[in-house]
PyMOL Python script that loads the backbone (N, CA, C, O; Angstrom):
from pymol import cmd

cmd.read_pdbstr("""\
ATOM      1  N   UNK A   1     235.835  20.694-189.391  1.00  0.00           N
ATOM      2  CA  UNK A   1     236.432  19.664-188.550  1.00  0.00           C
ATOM      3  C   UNK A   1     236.629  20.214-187.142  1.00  0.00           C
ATOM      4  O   UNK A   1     236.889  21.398-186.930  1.00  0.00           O
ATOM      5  N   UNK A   2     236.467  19.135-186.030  1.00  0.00           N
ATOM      6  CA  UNK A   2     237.034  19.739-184.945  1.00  0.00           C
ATOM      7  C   UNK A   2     238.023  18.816-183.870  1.00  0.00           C
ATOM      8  O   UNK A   2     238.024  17.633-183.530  1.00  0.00           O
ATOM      9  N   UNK A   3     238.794  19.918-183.554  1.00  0.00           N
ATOM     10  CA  UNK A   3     239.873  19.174-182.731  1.00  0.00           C
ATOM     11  C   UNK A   3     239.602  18.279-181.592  1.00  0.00           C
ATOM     12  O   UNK A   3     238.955  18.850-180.714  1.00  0.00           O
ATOM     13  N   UNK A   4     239.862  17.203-181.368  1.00  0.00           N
ATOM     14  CA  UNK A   4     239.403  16.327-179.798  1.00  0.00           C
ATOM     15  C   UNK A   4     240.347  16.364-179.359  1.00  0.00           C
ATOM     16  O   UNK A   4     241.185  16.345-180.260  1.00  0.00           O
ATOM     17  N   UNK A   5     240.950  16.427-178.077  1.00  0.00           N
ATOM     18  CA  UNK A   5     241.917  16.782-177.281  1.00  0.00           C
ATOM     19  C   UNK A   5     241.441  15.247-176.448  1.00  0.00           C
ATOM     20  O   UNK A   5     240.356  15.217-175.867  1.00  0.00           O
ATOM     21  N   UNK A   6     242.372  13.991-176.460  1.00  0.00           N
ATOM     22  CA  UNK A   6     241.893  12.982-175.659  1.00  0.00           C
ATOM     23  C   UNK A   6     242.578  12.676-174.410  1.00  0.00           C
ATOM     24  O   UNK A   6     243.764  12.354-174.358  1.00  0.00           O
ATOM     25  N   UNK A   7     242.072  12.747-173.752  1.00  0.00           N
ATOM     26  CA  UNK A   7     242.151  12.666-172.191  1.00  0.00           C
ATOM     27  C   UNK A   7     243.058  11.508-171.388  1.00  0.00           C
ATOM     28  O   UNK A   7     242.680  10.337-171.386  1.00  0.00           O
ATOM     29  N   UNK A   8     244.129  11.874-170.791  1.00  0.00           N
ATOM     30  CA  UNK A   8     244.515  10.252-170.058  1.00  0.00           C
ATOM     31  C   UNK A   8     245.024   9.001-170.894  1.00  0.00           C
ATOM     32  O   UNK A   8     245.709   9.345-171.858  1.00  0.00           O
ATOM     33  N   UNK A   9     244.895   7.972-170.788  1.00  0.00           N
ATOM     34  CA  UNK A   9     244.779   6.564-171.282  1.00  0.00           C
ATOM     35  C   UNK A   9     243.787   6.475-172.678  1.00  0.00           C
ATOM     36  O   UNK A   9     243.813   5.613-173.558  1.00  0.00           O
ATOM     37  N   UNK A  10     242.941   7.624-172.565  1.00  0.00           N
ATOM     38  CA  UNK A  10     242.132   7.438-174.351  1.00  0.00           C
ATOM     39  C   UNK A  10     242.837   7.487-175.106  1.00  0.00           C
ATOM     40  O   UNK A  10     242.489   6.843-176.095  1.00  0.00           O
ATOM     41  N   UNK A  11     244.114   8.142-175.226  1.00  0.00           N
ATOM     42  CA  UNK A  11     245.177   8.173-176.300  1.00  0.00           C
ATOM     43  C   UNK A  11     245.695   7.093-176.700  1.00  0.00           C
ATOM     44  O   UNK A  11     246.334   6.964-177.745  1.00  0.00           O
ATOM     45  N   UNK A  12     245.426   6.131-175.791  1.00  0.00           N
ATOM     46  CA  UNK A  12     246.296   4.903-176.204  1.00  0.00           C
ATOM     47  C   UNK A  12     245.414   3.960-177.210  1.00  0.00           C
ATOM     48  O   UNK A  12     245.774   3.085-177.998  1.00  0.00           O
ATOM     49  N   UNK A  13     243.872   4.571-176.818  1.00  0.00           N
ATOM     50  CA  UNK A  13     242.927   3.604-177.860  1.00  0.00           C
ATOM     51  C   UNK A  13     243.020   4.079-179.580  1.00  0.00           C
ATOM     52  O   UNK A  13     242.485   3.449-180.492  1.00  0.00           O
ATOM     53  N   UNK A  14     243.872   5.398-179.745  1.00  0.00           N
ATOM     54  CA  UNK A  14     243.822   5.720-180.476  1.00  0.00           C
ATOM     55  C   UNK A  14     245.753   5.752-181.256  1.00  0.00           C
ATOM     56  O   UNK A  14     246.297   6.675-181.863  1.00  0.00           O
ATOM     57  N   UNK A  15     246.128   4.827-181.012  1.00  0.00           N
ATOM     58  CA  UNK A  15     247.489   4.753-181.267  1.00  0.00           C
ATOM     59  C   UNK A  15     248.637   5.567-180.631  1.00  0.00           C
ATOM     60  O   UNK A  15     249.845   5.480-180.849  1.00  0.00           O
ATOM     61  N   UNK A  16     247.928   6.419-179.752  1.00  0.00           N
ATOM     62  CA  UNK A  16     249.116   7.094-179.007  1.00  0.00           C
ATOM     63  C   UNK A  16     248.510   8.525-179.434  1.00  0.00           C
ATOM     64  O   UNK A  16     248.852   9.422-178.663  1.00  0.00           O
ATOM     65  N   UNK A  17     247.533   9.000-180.692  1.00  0.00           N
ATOM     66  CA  UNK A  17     247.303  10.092-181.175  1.00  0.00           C
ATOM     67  C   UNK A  17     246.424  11.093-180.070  1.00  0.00           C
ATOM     68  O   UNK A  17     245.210  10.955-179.926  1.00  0.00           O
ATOM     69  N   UNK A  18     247.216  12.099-179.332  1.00  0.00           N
ATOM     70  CA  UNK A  18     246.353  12.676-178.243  1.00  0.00           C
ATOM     71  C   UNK A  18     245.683  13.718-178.683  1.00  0.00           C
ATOM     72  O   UNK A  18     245.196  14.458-177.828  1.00  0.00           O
ATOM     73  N   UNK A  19     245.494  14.029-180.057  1.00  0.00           N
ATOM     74  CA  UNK A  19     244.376  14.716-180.883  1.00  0.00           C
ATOM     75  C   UNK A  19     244.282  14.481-182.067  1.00  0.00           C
ATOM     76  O   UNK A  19     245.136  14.329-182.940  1.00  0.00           O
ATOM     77  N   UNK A  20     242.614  14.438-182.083  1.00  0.00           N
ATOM     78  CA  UNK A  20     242.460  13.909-183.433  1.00  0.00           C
ATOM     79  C   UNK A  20     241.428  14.693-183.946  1.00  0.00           C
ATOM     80  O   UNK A  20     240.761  15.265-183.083  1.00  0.00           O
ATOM     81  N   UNK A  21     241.078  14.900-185.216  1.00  0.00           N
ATOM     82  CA  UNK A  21     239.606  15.332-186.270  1.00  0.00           C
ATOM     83  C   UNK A  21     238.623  14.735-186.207  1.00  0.00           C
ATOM     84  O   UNK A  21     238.511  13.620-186.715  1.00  0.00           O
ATOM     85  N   UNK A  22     237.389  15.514-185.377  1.00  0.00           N
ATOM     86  CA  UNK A  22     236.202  14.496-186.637  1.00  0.00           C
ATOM     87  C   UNK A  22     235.276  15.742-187.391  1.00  0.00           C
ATOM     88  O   UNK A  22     235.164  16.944-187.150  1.00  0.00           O
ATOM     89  N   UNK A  23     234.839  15.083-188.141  1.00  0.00           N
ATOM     90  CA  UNK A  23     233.374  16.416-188.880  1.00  0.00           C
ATOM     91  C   UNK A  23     232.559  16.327-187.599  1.00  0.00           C
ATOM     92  O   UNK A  23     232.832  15.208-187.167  1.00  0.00           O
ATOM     93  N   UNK A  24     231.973  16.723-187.023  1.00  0.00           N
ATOM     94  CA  UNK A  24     231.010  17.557-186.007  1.00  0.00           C
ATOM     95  C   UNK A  24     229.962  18.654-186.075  1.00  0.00           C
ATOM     96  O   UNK A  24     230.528  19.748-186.074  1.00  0.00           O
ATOM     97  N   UNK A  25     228.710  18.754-186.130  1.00  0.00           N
ATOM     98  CA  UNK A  25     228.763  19.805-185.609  1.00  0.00           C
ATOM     99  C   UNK A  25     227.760  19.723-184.377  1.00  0.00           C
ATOM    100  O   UNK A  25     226.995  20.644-184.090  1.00  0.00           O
ATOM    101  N   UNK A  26     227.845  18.501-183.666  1.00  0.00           N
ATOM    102  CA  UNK A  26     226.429  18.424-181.805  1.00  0.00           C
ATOM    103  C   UNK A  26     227.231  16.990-181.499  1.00  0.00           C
ATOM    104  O   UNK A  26     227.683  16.249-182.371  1.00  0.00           O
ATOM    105  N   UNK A  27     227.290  16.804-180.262  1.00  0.00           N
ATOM    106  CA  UNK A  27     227.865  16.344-179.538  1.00  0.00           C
ATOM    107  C   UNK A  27     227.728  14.767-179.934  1.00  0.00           C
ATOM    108  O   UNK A  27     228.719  14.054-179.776  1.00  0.00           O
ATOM    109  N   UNK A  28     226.585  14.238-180.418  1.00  0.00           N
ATOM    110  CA  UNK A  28     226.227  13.207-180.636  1.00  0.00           C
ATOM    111  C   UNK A  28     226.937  12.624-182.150  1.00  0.00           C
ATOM    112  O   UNK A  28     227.387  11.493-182.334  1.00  0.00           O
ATOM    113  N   UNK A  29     226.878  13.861-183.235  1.00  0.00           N
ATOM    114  CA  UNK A  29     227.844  13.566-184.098  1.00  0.00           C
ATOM    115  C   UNK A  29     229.339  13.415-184.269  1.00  0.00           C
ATOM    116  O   UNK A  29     230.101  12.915-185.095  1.00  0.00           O
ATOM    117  N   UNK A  30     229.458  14.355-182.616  1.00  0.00           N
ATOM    118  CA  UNK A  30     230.986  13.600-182.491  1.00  0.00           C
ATOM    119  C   UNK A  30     231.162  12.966-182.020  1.00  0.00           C
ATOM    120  O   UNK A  30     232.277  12.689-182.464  1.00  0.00           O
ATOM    121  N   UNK A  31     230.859  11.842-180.801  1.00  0.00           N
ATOM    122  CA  UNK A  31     230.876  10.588-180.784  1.00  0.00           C
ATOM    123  C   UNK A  31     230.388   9.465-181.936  1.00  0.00           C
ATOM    124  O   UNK A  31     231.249   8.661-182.296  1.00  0.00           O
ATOM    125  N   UNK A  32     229.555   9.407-182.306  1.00  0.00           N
ATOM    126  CA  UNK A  32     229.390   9.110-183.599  1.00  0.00           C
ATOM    127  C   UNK A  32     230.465   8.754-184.606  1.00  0.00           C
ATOM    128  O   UNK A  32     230.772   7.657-185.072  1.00  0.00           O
ATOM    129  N   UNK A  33     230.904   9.835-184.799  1.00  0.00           N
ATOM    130  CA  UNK A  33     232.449  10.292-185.679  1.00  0.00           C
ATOM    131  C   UNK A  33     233.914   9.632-185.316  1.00  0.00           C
ATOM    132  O   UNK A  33     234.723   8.990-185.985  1.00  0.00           O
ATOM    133  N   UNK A  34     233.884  10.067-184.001  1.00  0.00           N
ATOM    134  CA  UNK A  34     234.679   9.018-183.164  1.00  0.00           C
ATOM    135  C   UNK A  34     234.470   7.701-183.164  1.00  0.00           C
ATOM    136  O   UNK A  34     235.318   7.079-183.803  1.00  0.00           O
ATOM    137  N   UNK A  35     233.857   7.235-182.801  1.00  0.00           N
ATOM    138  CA  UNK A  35     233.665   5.686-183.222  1.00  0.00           C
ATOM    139  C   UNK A  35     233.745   4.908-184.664  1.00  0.00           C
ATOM    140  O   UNK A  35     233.951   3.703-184.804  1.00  0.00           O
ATOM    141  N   UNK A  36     233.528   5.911-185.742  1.00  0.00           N
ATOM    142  CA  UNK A  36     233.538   5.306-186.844  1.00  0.00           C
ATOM    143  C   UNK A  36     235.344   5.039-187.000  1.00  0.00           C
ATOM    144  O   UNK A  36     235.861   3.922-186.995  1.00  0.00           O
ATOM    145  N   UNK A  37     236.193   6.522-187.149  1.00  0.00           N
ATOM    146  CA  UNK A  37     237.160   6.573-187.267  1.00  0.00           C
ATOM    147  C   UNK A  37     237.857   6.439-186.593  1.00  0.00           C
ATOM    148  O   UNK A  37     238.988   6.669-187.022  1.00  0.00           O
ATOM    149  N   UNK A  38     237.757   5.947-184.944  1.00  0.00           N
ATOM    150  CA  UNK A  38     238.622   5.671-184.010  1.00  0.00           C
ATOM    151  C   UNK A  38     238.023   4.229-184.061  1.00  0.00           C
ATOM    152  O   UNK A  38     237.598   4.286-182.907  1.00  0.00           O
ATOM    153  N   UNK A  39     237.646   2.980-184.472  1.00  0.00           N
ATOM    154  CA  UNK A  39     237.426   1.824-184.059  1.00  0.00           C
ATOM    155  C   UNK A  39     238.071   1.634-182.698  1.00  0.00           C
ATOM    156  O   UNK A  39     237.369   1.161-181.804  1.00  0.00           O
ATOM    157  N   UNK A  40     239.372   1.965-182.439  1.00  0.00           N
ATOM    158  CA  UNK A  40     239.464   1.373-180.865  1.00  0.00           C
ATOM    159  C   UNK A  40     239.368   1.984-179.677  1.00  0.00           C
ATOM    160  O   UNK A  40     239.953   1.661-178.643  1.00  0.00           O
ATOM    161  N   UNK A  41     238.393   3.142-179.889  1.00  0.00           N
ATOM    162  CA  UNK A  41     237.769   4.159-178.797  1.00  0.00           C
ATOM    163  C   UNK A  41     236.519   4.055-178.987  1.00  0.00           C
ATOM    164  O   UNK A  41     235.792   5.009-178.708  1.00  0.00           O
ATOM    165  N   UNK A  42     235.809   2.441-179.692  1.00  0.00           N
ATOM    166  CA  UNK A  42     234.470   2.036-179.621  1.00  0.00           C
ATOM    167  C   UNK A  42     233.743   1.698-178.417  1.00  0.00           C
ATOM    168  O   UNK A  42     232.660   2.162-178.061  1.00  0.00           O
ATOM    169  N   UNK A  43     234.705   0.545-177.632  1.00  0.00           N
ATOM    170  CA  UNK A  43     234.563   0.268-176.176  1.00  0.00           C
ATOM    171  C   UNK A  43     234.236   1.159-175.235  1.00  0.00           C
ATOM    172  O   UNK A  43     233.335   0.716-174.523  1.00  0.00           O
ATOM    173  N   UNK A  44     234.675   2.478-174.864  1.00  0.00           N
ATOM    174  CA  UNK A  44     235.197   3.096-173.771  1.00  0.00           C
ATOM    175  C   UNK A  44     233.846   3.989-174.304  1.00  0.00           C
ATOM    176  O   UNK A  44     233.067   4.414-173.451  1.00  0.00           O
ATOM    177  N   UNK A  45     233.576   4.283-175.899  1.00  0.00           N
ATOM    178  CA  UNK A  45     232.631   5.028-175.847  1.00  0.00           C
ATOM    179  C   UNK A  45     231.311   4.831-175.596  1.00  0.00           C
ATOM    180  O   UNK A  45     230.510   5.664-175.171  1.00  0.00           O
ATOM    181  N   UNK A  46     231.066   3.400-175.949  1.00  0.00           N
ATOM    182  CA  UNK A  46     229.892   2.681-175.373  1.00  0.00           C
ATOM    183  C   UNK A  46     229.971   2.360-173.722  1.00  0.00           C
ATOM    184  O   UNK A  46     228.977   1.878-173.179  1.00  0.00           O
ATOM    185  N   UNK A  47     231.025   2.605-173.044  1.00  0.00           N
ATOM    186  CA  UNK A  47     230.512   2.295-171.606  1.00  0.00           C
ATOM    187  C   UNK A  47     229.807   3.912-171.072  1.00  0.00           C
ATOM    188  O   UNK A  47     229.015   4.125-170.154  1.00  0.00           O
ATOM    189  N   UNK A  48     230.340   4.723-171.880  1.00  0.00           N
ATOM    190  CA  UNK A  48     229.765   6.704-171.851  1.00  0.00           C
ATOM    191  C   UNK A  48     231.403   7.153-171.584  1.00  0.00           C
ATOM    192  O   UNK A  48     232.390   6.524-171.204  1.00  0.00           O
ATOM    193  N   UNK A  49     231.233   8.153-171.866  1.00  0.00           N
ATOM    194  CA  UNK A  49     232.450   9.197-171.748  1.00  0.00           C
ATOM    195  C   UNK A  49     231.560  10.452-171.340  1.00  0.00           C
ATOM    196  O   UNK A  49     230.366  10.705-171.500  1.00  0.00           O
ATOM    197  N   UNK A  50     232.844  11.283-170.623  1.00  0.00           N
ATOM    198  CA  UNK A  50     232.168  13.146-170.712  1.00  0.00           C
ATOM    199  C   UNK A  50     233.263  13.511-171.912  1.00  0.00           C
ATOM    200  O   UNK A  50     234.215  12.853-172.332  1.00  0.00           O
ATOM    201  N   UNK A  51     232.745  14.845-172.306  1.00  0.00           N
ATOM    202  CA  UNK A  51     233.131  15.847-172.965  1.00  0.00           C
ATOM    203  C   UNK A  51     232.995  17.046-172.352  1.00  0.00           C
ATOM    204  O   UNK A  51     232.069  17.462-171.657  1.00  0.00           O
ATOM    205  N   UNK A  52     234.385  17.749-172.798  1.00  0.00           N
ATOM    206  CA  UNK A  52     234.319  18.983-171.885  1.00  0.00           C
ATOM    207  C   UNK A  52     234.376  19.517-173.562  1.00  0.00           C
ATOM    208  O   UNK A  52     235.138  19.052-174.410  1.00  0.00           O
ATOM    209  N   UNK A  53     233.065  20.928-173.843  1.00  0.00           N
ATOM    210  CA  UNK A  53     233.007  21.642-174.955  1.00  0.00           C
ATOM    211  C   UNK A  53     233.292  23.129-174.025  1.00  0.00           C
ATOM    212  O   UNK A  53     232.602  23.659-173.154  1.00  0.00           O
ATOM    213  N   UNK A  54     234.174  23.390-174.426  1.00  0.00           N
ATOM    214  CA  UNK A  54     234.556  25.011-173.596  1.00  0.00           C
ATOM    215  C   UNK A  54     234.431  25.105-172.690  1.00  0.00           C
ATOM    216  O   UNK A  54     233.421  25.742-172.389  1.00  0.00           O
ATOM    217  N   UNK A  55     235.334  24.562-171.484  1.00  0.00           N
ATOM    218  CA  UNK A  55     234.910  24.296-170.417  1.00  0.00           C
ATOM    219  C   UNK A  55     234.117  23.754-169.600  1.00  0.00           C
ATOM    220  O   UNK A  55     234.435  23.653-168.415  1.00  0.00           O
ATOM    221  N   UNK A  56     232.722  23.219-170.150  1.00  0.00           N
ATOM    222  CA  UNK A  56     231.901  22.670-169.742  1.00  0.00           C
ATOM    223  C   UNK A  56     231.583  21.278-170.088  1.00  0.00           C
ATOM    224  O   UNK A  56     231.577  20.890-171.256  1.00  0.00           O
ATOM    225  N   UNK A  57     231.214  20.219-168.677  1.00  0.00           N
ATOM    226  CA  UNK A  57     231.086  18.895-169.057  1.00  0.00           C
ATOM    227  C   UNK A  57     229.844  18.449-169.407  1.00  0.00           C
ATOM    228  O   UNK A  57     228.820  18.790-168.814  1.00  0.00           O
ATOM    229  N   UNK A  58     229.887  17.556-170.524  1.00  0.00           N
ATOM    230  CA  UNK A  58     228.329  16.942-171.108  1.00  0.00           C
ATOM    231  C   UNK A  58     228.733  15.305-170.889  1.00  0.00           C
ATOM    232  O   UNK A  58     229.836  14.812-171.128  1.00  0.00           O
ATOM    233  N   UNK A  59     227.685  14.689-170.436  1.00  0.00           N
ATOM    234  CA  UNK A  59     227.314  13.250-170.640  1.00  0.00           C
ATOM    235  C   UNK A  59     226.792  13.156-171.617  1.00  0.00           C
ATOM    236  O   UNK A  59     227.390  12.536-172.497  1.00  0.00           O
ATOM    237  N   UNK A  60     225.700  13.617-171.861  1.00  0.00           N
ATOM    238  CA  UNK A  60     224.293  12.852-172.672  1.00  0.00           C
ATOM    239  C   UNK A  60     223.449  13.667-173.508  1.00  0.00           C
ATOM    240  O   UNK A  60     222.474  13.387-174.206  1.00  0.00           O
ATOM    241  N   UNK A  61     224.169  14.939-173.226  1.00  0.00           N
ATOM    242  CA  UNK A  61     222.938  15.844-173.778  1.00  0.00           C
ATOM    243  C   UNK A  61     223.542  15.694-175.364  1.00  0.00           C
ATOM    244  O   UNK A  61     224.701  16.039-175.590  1.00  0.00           O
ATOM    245  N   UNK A  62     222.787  15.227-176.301  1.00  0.00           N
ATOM    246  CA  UNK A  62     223.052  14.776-176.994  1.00  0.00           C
ATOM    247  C   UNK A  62     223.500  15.675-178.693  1.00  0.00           C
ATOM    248  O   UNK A  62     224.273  15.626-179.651  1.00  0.00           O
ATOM    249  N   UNK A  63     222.404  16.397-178.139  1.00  0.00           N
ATOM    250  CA  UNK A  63     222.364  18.174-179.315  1.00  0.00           C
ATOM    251  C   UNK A  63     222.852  18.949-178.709  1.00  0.00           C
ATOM    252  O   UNK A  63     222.170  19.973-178.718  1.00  0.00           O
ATOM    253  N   UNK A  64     223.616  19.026-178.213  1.00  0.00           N
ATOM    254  CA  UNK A  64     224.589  19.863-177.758  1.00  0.00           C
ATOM    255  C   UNK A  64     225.666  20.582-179.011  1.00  0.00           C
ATOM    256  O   UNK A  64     226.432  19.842-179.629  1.00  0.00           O
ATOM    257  N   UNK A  65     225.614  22.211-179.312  1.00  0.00           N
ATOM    258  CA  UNK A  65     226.490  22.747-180.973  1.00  0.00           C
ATOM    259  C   UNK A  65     227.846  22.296-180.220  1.00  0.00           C
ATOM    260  O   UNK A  65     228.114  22.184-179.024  1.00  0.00           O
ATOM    261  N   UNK A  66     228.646  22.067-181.479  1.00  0.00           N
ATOM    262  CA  UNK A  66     229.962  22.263-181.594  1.00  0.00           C
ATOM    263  C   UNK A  66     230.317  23.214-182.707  1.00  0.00           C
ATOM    264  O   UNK A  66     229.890  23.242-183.862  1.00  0.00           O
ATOM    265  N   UNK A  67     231.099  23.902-182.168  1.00  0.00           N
ATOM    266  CA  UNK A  67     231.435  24.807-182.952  1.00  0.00           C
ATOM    267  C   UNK A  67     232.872  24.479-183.435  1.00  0.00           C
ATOM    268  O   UNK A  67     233.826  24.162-182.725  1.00  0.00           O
ATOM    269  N   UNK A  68     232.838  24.626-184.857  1.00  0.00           N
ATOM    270  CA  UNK A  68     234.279  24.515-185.598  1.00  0.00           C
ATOM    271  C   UNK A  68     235.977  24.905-184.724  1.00  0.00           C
ATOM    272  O   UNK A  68     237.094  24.392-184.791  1.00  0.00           O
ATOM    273  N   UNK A  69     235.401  26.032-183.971  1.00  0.00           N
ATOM    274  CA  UNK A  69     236.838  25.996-182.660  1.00  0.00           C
ATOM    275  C   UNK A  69     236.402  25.889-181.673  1.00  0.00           C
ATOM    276  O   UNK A  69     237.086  26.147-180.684  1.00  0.00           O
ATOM    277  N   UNK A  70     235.326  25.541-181.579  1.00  0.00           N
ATOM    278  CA  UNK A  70     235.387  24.918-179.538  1.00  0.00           C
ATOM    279  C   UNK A  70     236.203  24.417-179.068  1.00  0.00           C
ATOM    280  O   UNK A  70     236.885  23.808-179.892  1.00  0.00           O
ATOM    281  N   UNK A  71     236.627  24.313-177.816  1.00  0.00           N
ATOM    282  CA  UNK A  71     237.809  23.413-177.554  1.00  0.00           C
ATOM    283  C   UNK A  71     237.049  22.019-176.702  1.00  0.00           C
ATOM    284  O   UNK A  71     236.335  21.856-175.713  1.00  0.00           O
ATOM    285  N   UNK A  72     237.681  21.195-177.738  1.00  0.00           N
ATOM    286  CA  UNK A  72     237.132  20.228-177.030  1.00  0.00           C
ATOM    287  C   UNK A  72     238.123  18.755-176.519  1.00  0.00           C
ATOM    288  O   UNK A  72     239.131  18.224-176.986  1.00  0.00           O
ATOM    289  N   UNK A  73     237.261  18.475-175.374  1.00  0.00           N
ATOM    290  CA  UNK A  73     238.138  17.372-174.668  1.00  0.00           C
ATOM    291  C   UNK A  73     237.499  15.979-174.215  1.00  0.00           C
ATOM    292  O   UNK A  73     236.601  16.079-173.379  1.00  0.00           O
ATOM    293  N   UNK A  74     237.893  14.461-174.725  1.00  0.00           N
ATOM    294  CA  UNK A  74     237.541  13.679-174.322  1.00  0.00           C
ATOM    295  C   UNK A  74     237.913  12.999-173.108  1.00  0.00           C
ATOM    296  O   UNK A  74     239.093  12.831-172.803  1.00  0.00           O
ATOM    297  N   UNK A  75     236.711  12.504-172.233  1.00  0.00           N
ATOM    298  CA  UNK A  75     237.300  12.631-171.106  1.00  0.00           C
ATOM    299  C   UNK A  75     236.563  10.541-170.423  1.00  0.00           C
ATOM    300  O   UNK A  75     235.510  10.031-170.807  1.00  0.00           O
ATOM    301  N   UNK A  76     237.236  10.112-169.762  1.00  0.00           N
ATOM    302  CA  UNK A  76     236.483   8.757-169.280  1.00  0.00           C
ATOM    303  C   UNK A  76     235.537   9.776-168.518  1.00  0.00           C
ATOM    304  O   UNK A  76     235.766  10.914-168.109  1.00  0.00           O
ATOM    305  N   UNK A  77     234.072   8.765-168.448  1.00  0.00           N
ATOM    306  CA  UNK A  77     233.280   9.240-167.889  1.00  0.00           C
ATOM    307  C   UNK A  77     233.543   9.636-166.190  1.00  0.00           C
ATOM    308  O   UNK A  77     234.179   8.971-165.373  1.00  0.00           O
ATOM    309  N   UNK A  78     232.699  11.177-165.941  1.00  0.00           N
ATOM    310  CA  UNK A  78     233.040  11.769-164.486  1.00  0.00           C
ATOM    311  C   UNK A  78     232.219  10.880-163.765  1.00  0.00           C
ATOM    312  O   UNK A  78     231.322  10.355-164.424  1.00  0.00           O
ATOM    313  N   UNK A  79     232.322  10.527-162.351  1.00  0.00           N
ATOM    314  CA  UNK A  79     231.068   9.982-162.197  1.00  0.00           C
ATOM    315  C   UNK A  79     231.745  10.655-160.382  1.00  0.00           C
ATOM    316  O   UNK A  79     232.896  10.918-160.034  1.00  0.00           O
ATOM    317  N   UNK A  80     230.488  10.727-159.646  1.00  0.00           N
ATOM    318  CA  UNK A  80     231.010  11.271-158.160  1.00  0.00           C
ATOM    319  C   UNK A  80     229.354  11.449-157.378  1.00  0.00           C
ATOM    320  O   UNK A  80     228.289  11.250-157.962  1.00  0.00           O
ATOM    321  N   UNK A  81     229.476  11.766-156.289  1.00  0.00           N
ATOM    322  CA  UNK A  81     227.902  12.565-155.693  1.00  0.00           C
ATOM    323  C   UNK A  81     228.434  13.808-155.233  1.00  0.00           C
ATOM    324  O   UNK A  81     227.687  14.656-154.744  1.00  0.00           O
TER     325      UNK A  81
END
""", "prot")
cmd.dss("prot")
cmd.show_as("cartoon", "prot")
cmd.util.cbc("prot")
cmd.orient("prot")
């Protein structure tokens, strides 16, 4: 399992819970995961989110490992130039 650390206002899609579990192990299975078991962090995940996996932010890359303690953080999507 791995820890999601949710970011801001995502907590609220999730009852107030500002971390939660999913099985994981690539970035795509944890959104995935998230959506099944968060139904109301379906929205926000279909408009895109980042993830920060150990410091580092991912959009899209989709196979991206997660590792059982990565630290990880859901984040509304970054967007900037």
């Amino acid at each position: 399992m791995v820890k999601v650390l949710l970011w801001g206002s995502l907590a609220d899609l999730t009852g107030g819970a500002r971390e939660v579990e999913v099985e994981a192990d690539t970035l795509r299975a944890l959104l995935d995961g998230l959506a099944r078991d968060h139904p109301g962090l379906r929205s926000e995940l279909a408009r895109g989110v980042s993830v920060s996996i150990d410091g580092r932010i991912y959009n899209d890359s989709w196979f991206t490992p997660i590792g059982p303690e990565s630290e990880v953080v859901l984040l509304k999507r970054l967007q900037g130039g």
